[in-house]
MIBADO-298834 format. One record per residue (C-alpha): residue in one letter; y, x negated, z. Coordinates in steps of 0.02 Angstrom, whole numbers, padded with zeros to 5 digits, always signed. Each point is the difference from the previous one (the first is absolute). Example, Ala and Ser with C-alpha at 12.3 -4.5 7.8 and 13.67 -1.06 7.14 Angstrom:
REM residues 2
A-00225-00615+00390 S+00172-00069-00033 
END
This chain:
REM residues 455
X-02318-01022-02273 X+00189+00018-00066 X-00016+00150-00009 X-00062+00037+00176 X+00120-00118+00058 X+00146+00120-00111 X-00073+00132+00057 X+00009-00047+00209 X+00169-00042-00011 X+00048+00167-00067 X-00089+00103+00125 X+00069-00097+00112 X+00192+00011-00069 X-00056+00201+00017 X-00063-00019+00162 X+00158-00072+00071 X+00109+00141-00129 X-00081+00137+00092 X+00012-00077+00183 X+00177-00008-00045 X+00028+00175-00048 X-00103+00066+00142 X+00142-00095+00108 X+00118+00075-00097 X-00078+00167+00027 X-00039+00030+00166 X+00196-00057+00033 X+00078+00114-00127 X+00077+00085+00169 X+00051-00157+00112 X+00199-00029-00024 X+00049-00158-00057 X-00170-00048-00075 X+00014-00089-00165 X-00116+00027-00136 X-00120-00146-00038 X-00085-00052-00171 X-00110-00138-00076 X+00065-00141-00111 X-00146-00021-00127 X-00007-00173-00098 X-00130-00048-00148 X-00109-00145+00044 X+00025-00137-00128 X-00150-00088-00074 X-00029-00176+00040 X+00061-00122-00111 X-00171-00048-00087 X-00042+00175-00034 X+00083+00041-00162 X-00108+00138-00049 X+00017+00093+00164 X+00108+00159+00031 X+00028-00039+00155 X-00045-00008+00166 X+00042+00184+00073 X+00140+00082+00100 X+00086-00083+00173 X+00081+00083+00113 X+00187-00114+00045 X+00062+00102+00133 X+00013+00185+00072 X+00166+00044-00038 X+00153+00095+00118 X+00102+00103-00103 X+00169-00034+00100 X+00177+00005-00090 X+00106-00096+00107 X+00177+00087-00077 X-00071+00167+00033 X-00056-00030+00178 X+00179-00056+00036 X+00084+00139-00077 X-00115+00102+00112 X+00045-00083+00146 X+00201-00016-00043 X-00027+00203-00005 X-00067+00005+00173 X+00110-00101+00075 X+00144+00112-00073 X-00097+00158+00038 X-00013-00080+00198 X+00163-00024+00022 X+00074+00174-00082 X-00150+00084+00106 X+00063-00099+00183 X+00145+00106+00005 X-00061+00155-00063 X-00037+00063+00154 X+00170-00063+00108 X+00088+00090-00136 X-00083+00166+00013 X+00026+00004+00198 X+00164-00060-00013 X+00063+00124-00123 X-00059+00139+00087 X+00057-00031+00170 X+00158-00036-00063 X+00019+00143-00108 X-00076+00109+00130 X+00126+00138+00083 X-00052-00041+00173 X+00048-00182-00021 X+00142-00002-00119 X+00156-00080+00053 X+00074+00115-00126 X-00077+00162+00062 X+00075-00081+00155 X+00178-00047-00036 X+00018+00185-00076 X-00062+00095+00166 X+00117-00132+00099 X+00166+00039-00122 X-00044+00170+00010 X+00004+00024+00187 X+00172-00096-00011 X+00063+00125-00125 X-00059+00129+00126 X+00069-00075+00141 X+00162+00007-00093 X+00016+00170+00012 X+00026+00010+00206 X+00034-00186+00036 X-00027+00048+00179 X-00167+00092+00011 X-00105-00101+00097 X-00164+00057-00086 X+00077-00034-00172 X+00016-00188+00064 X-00162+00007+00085 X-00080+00020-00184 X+00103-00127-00053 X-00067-00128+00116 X-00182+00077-00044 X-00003-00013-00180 X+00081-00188+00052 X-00162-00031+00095 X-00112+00064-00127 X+00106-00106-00142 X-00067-00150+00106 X-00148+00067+00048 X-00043-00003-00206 X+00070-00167-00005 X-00124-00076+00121 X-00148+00111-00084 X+00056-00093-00170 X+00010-00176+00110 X-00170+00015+00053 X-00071+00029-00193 X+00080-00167-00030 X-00074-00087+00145 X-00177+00091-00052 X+00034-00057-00159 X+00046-00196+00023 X-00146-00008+00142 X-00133+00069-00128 X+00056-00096-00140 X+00017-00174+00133 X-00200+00052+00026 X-00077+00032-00180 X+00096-00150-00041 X-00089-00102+00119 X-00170+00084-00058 X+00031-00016-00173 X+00024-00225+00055 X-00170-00005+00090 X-00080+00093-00137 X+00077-00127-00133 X-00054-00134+00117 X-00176+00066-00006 X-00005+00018-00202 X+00079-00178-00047 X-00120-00068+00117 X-00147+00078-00085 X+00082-00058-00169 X+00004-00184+00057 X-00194+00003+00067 X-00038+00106-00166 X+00086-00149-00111 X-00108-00111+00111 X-00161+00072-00051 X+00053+00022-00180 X+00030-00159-00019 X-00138-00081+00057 X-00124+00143-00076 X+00102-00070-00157 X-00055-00167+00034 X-00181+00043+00004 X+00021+00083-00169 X-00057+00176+00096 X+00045+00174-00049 X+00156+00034+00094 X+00034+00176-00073 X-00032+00104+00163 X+00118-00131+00086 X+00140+00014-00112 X-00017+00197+00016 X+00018-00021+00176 X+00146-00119-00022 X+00103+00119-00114 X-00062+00146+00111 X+00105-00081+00147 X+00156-00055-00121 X+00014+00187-00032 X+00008+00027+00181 X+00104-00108+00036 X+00101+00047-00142 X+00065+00157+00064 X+00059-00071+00163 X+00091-00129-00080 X+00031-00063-00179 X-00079-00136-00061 X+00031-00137-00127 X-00186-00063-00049 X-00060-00163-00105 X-00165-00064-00014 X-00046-00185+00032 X-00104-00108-00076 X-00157-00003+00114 X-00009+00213-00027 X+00119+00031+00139 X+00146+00096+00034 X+00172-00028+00052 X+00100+00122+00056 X+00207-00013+00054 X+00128+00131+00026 X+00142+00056-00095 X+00101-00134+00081 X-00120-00133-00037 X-00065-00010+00186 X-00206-00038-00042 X-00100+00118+00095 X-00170-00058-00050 X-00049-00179-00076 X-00165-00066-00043 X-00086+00034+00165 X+00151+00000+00109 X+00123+00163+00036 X+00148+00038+00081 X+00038+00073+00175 X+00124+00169-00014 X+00084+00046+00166 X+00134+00094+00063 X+00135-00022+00139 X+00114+00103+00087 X+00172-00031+00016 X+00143+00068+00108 X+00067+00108-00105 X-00156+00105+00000 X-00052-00079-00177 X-00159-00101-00072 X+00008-00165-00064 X-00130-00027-00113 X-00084-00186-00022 X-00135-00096-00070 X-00089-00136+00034 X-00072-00133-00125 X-00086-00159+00057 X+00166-00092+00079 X+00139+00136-00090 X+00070+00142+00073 X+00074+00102-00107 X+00122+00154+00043 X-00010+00142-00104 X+00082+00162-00050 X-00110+00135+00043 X+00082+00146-00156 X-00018-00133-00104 X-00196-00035+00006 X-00063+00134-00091 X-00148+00125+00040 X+00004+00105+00144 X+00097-00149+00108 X+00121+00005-00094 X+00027+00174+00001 X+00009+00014+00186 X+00143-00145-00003 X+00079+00109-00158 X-00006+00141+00087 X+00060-00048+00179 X+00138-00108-00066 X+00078+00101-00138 X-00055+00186+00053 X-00020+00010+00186 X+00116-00125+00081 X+00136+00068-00115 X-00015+00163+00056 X-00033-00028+00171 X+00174-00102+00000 X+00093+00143-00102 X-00044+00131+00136 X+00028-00085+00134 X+00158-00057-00100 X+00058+00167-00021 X-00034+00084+00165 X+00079-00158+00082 X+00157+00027-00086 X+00009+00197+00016 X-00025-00051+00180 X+00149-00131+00010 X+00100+00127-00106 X-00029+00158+00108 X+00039-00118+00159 X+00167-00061-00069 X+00074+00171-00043 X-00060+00067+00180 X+00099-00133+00071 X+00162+00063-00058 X-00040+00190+00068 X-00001+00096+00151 X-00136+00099+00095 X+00034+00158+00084 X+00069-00088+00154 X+00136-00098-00106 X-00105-00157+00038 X-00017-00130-00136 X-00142+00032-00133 X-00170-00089+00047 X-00128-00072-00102 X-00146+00134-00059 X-00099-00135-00087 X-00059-00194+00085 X-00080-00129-00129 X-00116-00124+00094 X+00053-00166-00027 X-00161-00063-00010 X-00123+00109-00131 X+00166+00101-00080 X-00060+00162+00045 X+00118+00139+00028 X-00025+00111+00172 X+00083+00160+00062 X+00139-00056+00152 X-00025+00095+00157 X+00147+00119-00031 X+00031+00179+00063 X+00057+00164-00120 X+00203-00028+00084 X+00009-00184-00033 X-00033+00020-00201 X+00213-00051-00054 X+00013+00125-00122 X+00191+00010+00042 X+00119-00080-00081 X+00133+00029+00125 X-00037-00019+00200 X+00016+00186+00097 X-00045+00071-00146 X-00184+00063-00001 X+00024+00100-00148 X+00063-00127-00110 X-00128-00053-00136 X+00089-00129-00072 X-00132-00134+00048 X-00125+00120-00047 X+00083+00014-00183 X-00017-00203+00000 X-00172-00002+00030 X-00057+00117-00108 X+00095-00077-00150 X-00126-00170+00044 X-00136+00093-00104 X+00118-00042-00162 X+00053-00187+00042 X-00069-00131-00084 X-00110-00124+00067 X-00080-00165-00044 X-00188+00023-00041 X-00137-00164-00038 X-00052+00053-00171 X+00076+00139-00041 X+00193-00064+00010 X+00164+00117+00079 X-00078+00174+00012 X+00047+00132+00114 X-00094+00032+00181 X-00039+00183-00077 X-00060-00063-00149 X-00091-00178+00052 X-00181+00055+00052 X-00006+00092-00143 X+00021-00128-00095 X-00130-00113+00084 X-00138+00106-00011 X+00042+00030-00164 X-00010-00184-00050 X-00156-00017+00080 X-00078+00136-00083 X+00034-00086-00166 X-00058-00143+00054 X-00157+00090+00073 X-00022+00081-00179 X+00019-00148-00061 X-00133-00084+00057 X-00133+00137-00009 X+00055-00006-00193 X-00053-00181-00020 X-00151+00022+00123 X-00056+00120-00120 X+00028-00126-00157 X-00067-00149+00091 X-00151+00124+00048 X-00020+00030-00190 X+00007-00185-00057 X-00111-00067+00131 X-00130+00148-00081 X+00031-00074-00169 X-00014-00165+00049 X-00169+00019+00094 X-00062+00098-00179 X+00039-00151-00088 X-00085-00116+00123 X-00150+00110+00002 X-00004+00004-00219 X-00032-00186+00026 X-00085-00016+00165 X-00069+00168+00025 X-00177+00070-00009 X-00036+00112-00150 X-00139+00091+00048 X-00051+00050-00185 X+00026-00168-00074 X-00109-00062+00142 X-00121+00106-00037 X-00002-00038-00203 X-00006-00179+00051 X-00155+00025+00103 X-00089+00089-00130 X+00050-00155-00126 X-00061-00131+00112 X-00147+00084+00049 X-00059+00035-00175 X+00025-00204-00011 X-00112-00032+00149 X-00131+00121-00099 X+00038-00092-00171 X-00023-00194+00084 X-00164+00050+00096 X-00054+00074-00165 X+00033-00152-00071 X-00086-00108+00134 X-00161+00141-00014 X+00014-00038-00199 X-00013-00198+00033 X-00131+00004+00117 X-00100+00105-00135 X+00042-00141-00125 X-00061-00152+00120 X-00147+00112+00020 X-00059+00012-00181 X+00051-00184-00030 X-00116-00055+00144 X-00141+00107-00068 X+00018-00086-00186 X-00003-00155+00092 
END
């Protein structure tokens, strides 16, 4: 009968081996899924038994194979690989349009000096100053083009930034119900595995929209706060996310805990939030401000030396540029081919002293948001420049954070992955113990047998 009993216990330890592997199996494919395993535990023999073995094989638990400092190094590396990847794509459209010939202030600028320099050959010709005021038009007209990028820009960026809240919305609150289940699953001492799969599955997701600073509690749950310390999921309870516009055009981004409200700093979150706020606030904003910077100034500049001219009448030089007060945007004036003051002295049509004055504007210096005192010729250049190393810049470390989240999901998968040839060695193990236990109960039942026939 000990034997029997031995035996039952084992086939059944093997029964519940191979269930586990056929799990383990048919989800070698599913993402996320954690390989499972059977903890197997001698039976002792009761205390009055001295001369027994023992009293078989138990089996304590089925096992998750889950290494909690792997799975956060896997999810540190998607939230870094979120927020290079955000701005990828800003950068790329950015760079080209403002590198592009048709929409290069600098292309611009050069076409505009040059029909000044032209110009300065008959002062007086009428179609000479016609192009000038043309290639003034199209100066703007690139200006605006570049304007409405930006606005493009800052509007697309104001809506995946909203997305990207409702979708962390949606994922902390399927954390919170997930801890809810795990825990009480806990509580009933019930296999949780496929829960805690799904759990982690939705930390990773979240993870790339935002990073995440992750603890486990006592009852199996998971907290998880952001780099601030703002909790976005406790216990069974998470966080609201939500964004609200201001009147300078920009986002303020807040959260809501229980009673707190906390104000956060959107480039400072981590994960593809944060790179919107990186990139908006440190890329796009500065540039937008440099341009309009720099064309407001050329503007101001052209104005003021027009002012001390005279046009072909002898009248007193008029403005060719107006600047709204408003939005900043430089216009063309409404002025005629005659009324350009390229004269320096009145009655004298010929005169290109004023002319000389304006071309020599190409070579002053001018004050430029992040670039310094840099020449009008020479500032555009400059800014596409710097953005272009900042756009290489990030596609460099897009392509290392690419290449650590890849090494960090191998290691995850050494320890939590399904090996489909040591799955199928322990399958042929365990079913060779079924065999060797039912042999043993066959062998027993032969034994009873020939005792009850002595008998």
């Amino acid at each position: 009968m000990r034997m029997t009993s031995n035996a039952l216990s084992g086939a059944s330890a093997a029964q519940a081996a191979l269930n586990t592997i056929s799990q383990n199996i048919s989800n070698v494919m599913t993402p996320g899924y954690s390989r499972q395993g059977v903890v197997l535990s001698p039976l002792a023999a009761a205390s009055g038994d001295r001369l027994s073995a023992g009293s078989g094989v138990d089996v304590l638990a089925i096992r998750r194979y889950s290494d909690t400092y792997k799975n956060l190094q896997m999810w540190q590396a998607q939230s870094q690989q979120g927020q290079l990847a955000a701005s990828r794509e800003y950068f790329q459209q950015l760079e080209q349009v403002m590198g592009s010939s048709g929409t290069s202030l600098s292309a611009g600028l050069d076409k505009f000096y040059a029909a000044l320099n032209a110009a300065s050959v008959e002062p007086a010709s009428l179609p000479l100053r016609q192009q000038v005021i043309s290639e003034a038009d199209a100066l703007v007209r690139r200006s605006d083009n570049l304007n409405r990028v930006f606005a493009v820009q800052l509007a697309s960026v104001g809506e995946q930034r909203a997305a990207v809240v409702g979708q962390i919305n949606v994922l902390s609150q399927q954390v919170a119900q997930l801890n809810q289940k795990v825990a009480a699953a806990e509580a009933m001492n019930s296999n949780v595995a496929g829960l805690l799969d799904e759990r982690d599955r939705r930390i990773d997701a979240l993870a790339e929209l935002v990073d995440v600073r992750v603890s486990t509690l006592g009852d199996g749950s998971k907290s998880i706060s952001l780099p601030g310390g703002a909790p976005l999921v406790v216990g069974d309870t998470a966080a609201a996310l939500s964004v609200e516009a201001q009147q300078n055009g920009s986002q303020l981004l807040t959260l809501q805990f229980a009673n707190e409200r906390f104000v956060l700093s959107d480039e400072r979150v981590g994960g593809t939030l944060g790179g919107l706020g990186d990139y908006e606030k440190n890329v796009l904003r500065p540039q937008l401000a440099a341009v309009q910077s720099l064309m407001g100034q050329l503007a101001t500049r052209t104005n003021e030396v027009l002012a001390g001219g005279f046009d072909l009448q002898g009248q007193a030089g008029k403005p060719l540029f107006m600047i709204g007060a408003s939005d900043g945007a430089v216009r063309l004036a409404p002025l005629t081919a005659e009324a350009l003051a390229f004269s320096s002295l009145a009655g004298s049509p010929a005169n290109s002293g004023n002319l000389n004055a304006l071309i020599a504007i190409r070579e002053e210096k001018v004050d430029v948001a992040t670039l310094g005192r840099v020449s009008f010729g020479d500032a555009y250049a400059q800014l596409v420049g710097q953005l272009a190393i900042a756009s290489q810049q990030n596609k460099a470390s897009l392509g290392t954070a690419t290449a650590v989240r890849a090494e960090a999901e191998s290691a995850w998968k050494s320890t939590s992955g399904v090996n489909s040839d040591e799955e199928a060695v322990n399958l042929i193990e365990f079913q060779k113990m079924y065999q060797a236990n039912m042999k043993v109960i066959a062998v027993a039942g032969e034994l009873f047998d020939s005792t009850l026939a002595i008998l």
